[in-house]
C-alpha positions, -999 to 999 in steps of 0.1 A, spaced: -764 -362 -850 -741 -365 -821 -703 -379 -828 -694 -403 -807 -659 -424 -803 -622 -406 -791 -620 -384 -814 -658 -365 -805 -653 -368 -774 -616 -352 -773 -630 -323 -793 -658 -322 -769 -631 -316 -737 -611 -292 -758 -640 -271 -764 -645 -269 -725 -610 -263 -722 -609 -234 -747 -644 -221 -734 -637 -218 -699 -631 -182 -687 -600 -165 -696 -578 -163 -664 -590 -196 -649 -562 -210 -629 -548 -248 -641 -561 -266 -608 -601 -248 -621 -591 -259 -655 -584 -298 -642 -610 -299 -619 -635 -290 -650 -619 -313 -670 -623 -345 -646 -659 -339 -638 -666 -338 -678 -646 -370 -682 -668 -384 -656 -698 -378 -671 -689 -389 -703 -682 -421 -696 -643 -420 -687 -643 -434 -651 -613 -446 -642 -580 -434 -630 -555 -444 -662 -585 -431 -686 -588 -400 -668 -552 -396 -663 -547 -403 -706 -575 -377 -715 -565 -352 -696 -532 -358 -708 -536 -351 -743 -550 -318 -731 -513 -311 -714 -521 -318 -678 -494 -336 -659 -500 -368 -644 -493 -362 -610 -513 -329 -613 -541 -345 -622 -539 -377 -597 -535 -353 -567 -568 -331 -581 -587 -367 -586 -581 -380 -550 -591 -341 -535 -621 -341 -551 -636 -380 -537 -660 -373 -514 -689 -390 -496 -717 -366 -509 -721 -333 -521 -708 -314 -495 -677 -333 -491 -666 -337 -523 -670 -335 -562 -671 -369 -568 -670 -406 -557 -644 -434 -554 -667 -466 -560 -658 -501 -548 -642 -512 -581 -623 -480 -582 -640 -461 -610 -656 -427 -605 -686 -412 -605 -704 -379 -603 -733 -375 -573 -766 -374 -589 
C-alpha cells in the first residue's frame, strides 16, 4: 500500500535527500529536490518553495535554482514554466 497525504510524501523527499550521494553539493541536492516535487504533484512556486523548506533549503536558494532550471525542452532546461505558472517535468 502506498501512503499518501503530507506526511508520505515529506518522508518520501527526505529519503531522496538522505539517499543522494555523500558529497553532493546543496545546488545538486535542490535541483533533486524540485524535480521530485514536480513529479509528485507539488507544482507551483509557494508549494515548492514550503517543501523544500521543511528540508532546510532557503527561499531565495531555491527560487533562483527553480527559474535556472525552466526551459523550452530538454536540452534547455529541466523543467517548464506553464501559462498558469505551475511546473512541470518534460515527458
Amino acid at each position: 500500500m502506498v501512503r499518501s497525504g503530507p506526511a508520505a510524501l515529506f518522508g518520501r523527499l527526505s529519503t531522496l535527500l538522505r539517499n543522494i550521494a555523500p558529497g553532493t553539493n546543496r545546488n545538486d541536492q535542490v535541483m533533486a529536490l524540485i524535480a521530485a516535487c514536480i513529479s509528485e504533484g507539488v507544482v507551483t512556486k509557494r508549494e515548492i518553495i514550503a517543501v523544500t523548506g521543511l528540508l532546510g533549503f532557503k527561499r531565495y536558494h531555491v527560487t533562483q535554482h527553480l527559474d535556472y532550471g525552466v526551459g523550452h525542452d530538454r536540452a534547455s532546461g529541466l523543467w517548464r514554466r506553464n501559462r498558469d505558472g505551475s511546473y512541470s517535468l518534460f515527458a
